[in-house]
PDB file of N, CA, C and O in Angstrom:
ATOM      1  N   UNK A   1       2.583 -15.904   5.687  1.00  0.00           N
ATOM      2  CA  UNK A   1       2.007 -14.774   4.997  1.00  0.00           C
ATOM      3  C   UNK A   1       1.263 -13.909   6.015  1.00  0.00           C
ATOM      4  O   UNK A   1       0.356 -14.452   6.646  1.00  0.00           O
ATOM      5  N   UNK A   2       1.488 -12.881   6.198  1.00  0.00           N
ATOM      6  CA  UNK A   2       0.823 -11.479   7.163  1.00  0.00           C
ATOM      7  C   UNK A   2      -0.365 -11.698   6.705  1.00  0.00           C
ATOM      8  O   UNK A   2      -0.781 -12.110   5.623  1.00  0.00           O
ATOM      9  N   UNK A   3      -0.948 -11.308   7.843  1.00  0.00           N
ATOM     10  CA  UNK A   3      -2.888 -11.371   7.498  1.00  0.00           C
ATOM     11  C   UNK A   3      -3.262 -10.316   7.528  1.00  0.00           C
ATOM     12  O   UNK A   3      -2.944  -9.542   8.432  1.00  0.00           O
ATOM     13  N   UNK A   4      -4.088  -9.979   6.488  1.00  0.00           N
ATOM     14  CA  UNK A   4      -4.793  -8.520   5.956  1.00  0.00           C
ATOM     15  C   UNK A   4      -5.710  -7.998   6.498  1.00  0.00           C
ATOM     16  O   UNK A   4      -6.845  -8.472   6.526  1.00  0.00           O
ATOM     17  N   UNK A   5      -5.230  -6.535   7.211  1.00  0.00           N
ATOM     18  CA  UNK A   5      -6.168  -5.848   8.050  1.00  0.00           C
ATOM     19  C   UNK A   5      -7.746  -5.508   7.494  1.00  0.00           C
ATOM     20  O   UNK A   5      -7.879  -5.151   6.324  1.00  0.00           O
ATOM     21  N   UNK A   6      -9.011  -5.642   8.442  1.00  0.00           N
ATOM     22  CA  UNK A   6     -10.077  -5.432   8.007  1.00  0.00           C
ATOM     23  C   UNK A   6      -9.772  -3.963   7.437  1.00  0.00           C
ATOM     24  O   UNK A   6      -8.886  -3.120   7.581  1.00  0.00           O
ATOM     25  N   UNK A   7     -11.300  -4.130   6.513  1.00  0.00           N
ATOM     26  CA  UNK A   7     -11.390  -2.748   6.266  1.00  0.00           C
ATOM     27  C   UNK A   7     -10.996  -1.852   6.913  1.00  0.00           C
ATOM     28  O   UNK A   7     -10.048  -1.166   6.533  1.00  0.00           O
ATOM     29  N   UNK A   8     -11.802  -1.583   8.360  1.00  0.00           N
ATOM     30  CA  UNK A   8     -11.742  -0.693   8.900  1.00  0.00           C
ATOM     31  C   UNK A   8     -10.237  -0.700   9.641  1.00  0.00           C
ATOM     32  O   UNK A   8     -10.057   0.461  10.009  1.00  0.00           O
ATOM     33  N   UNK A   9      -9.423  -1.279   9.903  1.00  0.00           N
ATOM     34  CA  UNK A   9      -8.324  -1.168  10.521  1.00  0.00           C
ATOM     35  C   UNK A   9      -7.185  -0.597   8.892  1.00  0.00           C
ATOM     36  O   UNK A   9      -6.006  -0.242   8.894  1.00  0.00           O
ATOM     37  N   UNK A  10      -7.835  -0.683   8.101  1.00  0.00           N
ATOM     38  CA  UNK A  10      -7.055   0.002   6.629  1.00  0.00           C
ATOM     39  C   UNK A  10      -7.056   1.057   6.771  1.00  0.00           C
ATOM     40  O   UNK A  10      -5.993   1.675   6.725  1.00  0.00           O
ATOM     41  N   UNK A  11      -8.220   1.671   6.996  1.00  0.00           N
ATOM     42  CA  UNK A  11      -8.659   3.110   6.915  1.00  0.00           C
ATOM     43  C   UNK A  11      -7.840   3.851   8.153  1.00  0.00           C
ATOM     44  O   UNK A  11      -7.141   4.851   7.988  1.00  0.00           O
ATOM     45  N   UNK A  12      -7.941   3.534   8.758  1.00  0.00           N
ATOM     46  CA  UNK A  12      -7.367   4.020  10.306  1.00  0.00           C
ATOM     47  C   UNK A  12      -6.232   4.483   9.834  1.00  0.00           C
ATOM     48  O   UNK A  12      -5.821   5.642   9.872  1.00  0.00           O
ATOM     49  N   UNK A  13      -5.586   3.266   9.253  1.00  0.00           N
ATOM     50  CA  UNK A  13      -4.100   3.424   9.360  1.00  0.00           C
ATOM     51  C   UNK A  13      -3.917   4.290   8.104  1.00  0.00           C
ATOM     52  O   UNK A  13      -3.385   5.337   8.476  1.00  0.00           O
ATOM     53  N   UNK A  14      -4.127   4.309   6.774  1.00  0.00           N
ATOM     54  CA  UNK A  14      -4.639   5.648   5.437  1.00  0.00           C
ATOM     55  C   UNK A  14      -4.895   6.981   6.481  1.00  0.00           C
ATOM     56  O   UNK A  14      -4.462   8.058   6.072  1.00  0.00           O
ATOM     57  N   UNK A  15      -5.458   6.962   7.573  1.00  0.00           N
ATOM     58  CA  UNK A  15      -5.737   8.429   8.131  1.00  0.00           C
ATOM     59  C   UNK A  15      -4.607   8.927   8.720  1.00  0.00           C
ATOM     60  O   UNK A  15      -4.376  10.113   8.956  1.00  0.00           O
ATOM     61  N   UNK A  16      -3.709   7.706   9.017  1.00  0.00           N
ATOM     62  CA  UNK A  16      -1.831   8.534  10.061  1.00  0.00           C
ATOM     63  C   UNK A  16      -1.854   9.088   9.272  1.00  0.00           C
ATOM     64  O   UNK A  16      -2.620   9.020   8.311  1.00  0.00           O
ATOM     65  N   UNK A  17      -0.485  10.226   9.597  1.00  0.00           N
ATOM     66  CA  UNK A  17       0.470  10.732   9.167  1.00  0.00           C
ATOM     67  C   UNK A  17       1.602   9.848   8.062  1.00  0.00           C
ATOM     68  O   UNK A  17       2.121  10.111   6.977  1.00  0.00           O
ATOM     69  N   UNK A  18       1.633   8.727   8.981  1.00  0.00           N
ATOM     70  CA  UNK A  18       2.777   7.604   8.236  1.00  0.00           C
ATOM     71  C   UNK A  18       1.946   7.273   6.644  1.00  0.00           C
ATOM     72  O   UNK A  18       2.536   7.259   5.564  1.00  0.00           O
ATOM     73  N   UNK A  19       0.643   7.054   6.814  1.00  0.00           N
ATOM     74  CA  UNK A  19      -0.543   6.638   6.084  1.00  0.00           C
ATOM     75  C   UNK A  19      -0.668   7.397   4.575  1.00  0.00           C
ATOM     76  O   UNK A  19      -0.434   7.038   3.421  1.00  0.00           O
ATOM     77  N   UNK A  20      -1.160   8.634   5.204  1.00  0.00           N
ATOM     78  CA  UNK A  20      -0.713   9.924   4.495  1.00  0.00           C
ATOM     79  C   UNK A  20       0.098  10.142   3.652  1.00  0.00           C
ATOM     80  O   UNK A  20      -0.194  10.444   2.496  1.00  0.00           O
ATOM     81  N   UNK A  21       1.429  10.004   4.164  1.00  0.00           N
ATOM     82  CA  UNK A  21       2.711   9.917   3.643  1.00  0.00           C
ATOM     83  C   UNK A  21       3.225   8.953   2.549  1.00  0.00           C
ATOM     84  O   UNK A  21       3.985   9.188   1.609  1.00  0.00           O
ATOM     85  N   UNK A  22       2.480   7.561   2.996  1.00  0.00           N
ATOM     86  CA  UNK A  22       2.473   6.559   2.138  1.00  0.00           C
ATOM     87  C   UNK A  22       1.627   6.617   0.764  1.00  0.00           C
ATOM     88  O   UNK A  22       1.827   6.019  -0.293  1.00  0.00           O
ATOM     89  N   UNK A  23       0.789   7.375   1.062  1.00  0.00           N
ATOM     90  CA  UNK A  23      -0.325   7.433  -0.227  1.00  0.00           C
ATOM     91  C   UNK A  23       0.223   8.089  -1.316  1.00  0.00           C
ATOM     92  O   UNK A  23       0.246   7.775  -2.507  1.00  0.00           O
ATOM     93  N   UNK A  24       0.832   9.425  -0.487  1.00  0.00           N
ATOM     94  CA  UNK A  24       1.361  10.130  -1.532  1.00  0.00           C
ATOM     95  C   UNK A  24       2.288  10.033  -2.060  1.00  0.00           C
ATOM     96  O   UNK A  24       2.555  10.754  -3.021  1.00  0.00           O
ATOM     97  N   UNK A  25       3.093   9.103  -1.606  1.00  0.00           N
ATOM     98  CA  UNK A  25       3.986   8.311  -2.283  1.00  0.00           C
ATOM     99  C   UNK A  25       3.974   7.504  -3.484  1.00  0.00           C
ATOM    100  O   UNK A  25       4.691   7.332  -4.470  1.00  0.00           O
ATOM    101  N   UNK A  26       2.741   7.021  -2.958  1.00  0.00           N
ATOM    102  CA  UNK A  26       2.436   5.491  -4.337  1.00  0.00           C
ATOM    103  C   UNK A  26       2.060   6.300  -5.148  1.00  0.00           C
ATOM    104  O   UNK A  26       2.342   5.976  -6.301  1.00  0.00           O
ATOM    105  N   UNK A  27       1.389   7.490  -5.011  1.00  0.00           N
ATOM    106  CA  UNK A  27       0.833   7.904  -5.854  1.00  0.00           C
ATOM    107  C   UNK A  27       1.504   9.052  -6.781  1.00  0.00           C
ATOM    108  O   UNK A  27       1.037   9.520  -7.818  1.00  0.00           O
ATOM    109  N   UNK A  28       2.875   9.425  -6.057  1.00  0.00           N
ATOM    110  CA  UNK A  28       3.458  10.135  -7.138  1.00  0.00           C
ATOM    111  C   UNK A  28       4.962   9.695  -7.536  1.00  0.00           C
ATOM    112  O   UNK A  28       5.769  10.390  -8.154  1.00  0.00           O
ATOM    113  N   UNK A  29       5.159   8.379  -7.042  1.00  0.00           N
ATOM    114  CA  UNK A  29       6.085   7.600  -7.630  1.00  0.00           C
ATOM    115  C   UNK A  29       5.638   6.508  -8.463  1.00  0.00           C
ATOM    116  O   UNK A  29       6.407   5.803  -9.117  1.00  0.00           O
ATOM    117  N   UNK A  30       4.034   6.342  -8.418  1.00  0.00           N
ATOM    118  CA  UNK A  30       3.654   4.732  -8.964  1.00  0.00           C
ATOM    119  C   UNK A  30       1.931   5.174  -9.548  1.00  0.00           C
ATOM    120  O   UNK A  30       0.936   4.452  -9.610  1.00  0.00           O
ATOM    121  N   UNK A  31       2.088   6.499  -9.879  1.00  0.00           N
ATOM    122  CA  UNK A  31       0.596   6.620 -10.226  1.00  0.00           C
ATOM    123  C   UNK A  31      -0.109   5.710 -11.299  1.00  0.00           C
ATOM    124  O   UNK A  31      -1.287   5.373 -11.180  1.00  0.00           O
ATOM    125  N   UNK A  32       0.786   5.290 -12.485  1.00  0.00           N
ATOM    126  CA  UNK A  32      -0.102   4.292 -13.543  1.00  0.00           C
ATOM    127  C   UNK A  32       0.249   2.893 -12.889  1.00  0.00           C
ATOM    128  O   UNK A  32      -0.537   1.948 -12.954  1.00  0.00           O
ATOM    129  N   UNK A  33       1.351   2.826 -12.320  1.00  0.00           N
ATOM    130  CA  UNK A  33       1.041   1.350 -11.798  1.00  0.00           C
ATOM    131  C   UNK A  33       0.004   1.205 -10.598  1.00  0.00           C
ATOM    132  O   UNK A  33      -0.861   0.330 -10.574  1.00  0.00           O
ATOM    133  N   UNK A  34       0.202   2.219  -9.546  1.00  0.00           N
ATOM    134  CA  UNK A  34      -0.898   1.601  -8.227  1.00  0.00           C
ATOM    135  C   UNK A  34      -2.314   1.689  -9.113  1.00  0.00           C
ATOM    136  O   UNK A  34      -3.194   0.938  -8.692  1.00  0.00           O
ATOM    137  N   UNK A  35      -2.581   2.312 -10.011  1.00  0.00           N
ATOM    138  CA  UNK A  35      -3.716   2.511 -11.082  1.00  0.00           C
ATOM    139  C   UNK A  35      -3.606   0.684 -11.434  1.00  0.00           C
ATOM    140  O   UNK A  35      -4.499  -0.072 -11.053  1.00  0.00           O
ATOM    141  N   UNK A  36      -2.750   0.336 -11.968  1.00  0.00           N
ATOM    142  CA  UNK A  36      -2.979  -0.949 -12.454  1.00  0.00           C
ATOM    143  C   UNK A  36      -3.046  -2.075 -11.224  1.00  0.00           C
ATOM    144  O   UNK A  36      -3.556  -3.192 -11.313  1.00  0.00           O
ATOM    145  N   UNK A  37      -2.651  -1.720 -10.508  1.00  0.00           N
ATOM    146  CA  UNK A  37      -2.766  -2.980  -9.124  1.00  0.00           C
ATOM    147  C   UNK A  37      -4.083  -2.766  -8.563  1.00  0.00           C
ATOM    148  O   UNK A  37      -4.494  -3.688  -7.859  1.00  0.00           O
ATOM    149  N   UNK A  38      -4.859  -1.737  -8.714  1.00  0.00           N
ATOM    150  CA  UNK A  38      -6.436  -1.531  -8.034  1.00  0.00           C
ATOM    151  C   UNK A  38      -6.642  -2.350  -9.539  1.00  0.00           C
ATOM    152  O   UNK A  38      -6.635  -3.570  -9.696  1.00  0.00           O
ATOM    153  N   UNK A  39      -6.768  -1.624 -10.260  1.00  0.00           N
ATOM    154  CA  UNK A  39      -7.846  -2.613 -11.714  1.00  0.00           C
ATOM    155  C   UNK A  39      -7.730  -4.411 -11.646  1.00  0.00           C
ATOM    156  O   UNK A  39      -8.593  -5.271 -11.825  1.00  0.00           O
ATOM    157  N   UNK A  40      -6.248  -4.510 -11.303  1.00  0.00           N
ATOM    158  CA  UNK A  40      -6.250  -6.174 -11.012  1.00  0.00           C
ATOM    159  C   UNK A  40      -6.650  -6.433  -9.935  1.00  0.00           C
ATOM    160  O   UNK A  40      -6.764  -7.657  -9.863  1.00  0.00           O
ATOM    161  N   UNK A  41      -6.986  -5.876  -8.871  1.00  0.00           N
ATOM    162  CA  UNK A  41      -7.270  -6.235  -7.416  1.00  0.00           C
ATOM    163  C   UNK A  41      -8.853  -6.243  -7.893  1.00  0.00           C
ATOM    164  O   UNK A  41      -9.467  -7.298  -8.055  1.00  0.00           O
ATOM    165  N   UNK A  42      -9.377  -5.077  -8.075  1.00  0.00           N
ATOM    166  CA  UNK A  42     -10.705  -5.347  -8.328  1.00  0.00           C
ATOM    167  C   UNK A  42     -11.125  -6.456  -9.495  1.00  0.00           C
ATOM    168  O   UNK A  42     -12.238  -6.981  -9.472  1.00  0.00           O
ATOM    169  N   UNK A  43     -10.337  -6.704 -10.309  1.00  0.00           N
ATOM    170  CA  UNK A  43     -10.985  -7.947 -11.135  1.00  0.00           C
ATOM    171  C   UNK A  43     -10.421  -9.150 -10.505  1.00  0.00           C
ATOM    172  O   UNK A  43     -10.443 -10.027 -11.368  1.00  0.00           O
ATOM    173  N   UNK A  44     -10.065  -9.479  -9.722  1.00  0.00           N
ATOM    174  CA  UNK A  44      -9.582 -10.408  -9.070  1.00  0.00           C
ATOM    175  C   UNK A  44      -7.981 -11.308  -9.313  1.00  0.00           C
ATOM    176  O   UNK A  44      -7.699 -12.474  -9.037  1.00  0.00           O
ATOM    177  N   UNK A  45      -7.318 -10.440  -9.805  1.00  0.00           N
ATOM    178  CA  UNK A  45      -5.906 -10.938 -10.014  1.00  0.00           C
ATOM    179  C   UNK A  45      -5.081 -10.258  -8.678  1.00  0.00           C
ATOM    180  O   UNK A  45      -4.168  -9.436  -8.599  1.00  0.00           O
ATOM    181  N   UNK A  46      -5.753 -10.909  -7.821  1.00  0.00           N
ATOM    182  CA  UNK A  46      -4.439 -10.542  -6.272  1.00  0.00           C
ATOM    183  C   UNK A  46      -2.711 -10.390  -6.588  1.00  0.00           C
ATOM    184  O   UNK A  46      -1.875  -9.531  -6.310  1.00  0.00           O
ATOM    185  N   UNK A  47      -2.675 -11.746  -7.340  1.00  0.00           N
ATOM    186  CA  UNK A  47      -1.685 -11.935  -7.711  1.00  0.00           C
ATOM    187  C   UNK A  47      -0.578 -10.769  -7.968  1.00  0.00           C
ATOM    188  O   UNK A  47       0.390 -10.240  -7.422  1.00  0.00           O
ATOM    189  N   UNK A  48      -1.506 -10.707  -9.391  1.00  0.00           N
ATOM    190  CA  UNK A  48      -0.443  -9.153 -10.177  1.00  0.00           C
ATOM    191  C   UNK A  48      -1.085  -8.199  -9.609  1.00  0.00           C
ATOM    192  O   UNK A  48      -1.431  -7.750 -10.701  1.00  0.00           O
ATOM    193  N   UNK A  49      -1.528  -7.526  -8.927  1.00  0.00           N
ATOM    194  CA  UNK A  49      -1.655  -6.684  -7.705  1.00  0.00           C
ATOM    195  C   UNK A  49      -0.688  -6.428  -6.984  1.00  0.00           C
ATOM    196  O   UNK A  49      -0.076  -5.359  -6.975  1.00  0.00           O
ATOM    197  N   UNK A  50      -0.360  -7.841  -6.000  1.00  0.00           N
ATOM    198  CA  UNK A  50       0.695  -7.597  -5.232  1.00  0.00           C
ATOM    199  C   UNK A  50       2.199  -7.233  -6.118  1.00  0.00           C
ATOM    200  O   UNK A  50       2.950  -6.258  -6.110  1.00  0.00           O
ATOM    201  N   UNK A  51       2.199  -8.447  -6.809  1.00  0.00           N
ATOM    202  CA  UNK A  51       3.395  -8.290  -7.851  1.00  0.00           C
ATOM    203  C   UNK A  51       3.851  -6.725  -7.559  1.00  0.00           C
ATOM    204  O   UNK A  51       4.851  -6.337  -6.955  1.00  0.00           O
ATOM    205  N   UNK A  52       2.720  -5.895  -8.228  1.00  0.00           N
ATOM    206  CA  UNK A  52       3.196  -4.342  -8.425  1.00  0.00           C
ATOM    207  C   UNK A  52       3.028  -3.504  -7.485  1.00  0.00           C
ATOM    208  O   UNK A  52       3.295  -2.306  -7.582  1.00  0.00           O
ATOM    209  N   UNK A  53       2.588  -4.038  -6.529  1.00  0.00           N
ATOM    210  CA  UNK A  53       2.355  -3.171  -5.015  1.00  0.00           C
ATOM    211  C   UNK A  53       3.978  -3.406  -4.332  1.00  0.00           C
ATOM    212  O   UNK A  53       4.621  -2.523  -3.764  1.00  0.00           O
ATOM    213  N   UNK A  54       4.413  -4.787  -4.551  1.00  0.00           N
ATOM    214  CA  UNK A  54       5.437  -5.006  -4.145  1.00  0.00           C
ATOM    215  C   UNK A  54       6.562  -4.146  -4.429  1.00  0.00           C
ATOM    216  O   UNK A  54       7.353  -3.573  -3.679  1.00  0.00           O
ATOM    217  N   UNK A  55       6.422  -4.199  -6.004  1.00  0.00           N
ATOM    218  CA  UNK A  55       7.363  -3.005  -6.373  1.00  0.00           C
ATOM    219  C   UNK A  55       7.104  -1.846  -6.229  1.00  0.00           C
ATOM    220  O   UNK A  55       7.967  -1.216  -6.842  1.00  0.00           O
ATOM    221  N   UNK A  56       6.337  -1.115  -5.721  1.00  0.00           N
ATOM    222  CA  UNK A  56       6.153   0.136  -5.684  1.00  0.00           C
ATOM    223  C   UNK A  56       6.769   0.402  -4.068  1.00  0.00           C
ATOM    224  O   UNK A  56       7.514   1.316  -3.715  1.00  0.00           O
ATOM    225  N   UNK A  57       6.348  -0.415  -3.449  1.00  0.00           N
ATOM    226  CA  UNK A  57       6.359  -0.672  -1.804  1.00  0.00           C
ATOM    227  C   UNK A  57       8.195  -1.115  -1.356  1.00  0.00           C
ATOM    228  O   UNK A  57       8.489  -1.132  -0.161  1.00  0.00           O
ATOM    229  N   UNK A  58       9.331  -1.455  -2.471  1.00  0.00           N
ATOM    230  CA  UNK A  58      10.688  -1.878  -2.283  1.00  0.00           C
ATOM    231  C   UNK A  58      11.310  -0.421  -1.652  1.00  0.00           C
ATOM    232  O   UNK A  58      12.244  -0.266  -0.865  1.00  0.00           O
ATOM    233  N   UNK A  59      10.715   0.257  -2.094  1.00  0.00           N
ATOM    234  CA  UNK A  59      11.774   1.754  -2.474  1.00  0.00           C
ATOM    235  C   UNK A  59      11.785   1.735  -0.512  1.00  0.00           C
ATOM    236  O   UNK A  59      11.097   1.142   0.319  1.00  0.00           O
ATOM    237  N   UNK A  60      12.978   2.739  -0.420  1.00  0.00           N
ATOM    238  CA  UNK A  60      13.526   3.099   1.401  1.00  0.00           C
ATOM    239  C   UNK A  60      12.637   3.707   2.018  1.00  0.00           C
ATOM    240  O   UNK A  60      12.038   3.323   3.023  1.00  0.00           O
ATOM    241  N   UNK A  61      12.507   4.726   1.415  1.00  0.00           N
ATOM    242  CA  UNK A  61      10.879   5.651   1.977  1.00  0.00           C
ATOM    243  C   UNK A  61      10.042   5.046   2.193  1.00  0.00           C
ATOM    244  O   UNK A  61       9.729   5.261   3.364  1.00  0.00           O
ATOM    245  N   UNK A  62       9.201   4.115   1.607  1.00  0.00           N
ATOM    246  CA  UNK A  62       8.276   3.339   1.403  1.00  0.00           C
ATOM    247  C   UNK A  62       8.146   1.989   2.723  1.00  0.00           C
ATOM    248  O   UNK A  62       7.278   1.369   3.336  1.00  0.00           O
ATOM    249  N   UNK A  63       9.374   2.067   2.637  1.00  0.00           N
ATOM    250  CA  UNK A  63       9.688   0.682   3.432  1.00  0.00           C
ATOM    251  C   UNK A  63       9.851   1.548   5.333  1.00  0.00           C
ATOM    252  O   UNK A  63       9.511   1.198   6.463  1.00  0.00           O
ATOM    253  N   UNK A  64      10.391   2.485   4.873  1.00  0.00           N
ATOM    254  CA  UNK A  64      10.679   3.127   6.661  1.00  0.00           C
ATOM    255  C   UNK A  64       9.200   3.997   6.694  1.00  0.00           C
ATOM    256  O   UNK A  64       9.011   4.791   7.615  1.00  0.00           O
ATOM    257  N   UNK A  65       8.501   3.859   5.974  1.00  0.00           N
ATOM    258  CA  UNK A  65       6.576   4.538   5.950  1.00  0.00           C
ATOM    259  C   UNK A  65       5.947   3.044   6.858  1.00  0.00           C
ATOM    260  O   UNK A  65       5.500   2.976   8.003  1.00  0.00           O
ATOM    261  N   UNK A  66       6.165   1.801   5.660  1.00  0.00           N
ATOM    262  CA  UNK A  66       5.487   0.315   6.556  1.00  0.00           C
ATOM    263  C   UNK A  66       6.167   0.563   7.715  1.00  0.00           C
ATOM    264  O   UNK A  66       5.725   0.945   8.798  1.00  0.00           O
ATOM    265  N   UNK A  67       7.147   0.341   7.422  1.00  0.00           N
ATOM    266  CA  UNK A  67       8.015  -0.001   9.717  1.00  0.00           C
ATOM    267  C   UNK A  67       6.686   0.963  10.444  1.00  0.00           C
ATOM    268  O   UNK A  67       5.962   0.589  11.366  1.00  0.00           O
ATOM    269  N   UNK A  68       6.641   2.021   9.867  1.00  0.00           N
ATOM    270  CA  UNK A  68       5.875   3.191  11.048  1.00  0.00           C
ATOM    271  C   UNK A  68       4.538   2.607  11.723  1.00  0.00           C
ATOM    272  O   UNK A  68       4.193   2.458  12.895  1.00  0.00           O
ATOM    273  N   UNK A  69       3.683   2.229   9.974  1.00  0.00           N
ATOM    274  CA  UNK A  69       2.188   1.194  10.261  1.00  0.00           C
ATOM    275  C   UNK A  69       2.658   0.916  11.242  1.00  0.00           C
ATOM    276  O   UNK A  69       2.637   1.438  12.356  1.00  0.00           O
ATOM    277  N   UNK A  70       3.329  -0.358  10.652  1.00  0.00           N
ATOM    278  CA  UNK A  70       3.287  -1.196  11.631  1.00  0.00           C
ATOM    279  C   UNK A  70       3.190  -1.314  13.381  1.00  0.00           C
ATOM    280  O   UNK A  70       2.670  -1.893  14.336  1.00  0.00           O
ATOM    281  N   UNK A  71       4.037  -0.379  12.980  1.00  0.00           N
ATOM    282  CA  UNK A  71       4.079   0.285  14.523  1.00  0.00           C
ATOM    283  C   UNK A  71       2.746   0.810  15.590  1.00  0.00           C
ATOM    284  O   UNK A  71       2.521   0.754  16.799  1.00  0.00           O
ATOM    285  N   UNK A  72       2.173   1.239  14.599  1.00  0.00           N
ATOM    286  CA  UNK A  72       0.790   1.901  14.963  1.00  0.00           C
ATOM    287  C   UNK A  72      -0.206   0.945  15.572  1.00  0.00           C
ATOM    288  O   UNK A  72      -0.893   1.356  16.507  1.00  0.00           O
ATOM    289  N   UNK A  73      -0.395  -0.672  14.999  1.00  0.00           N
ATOM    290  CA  UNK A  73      -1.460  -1.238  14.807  1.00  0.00           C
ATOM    291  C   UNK A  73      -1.717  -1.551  16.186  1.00  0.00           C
ATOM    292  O   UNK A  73      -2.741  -2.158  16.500  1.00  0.00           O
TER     293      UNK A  73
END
């Protein structure tokens, strides 16, 4: 299992371009769900969080946005 960047290495990467790109993605392909994966993240269901992060995160765009992170770190 990949280990989860600190806060501050989150933010960094939310400030790319790739980052950027990604946000606005989730957010206008997955706006009531990434809505529902923060409400379970903050009450503590990681679980169904990821579940729906996962799916939001399958799509090609999405997936050639991570390769970029990744790239960055």
């Amino acid at each position: 299992m990949p280990q989860i960047p600190d806060m501050g290495e989150l933010i960094r990467l939310a400030q790319t371009p790739a980052g950027q790109k990604l946000i606005t993605l989730l957010k206008s392909q997955g706006g009531s769900g990434l809505q529902r994966a923060i409400t379970s993240a903050a009450a503590g269901d990681y679980s169904h969080a990821r579940e729906i992060l996962s799916n939001l995160l399958s799509t090609p765009e999405a997936q050639t946005l991570l390769k970029e992170l990744e790239g960055q770190k």
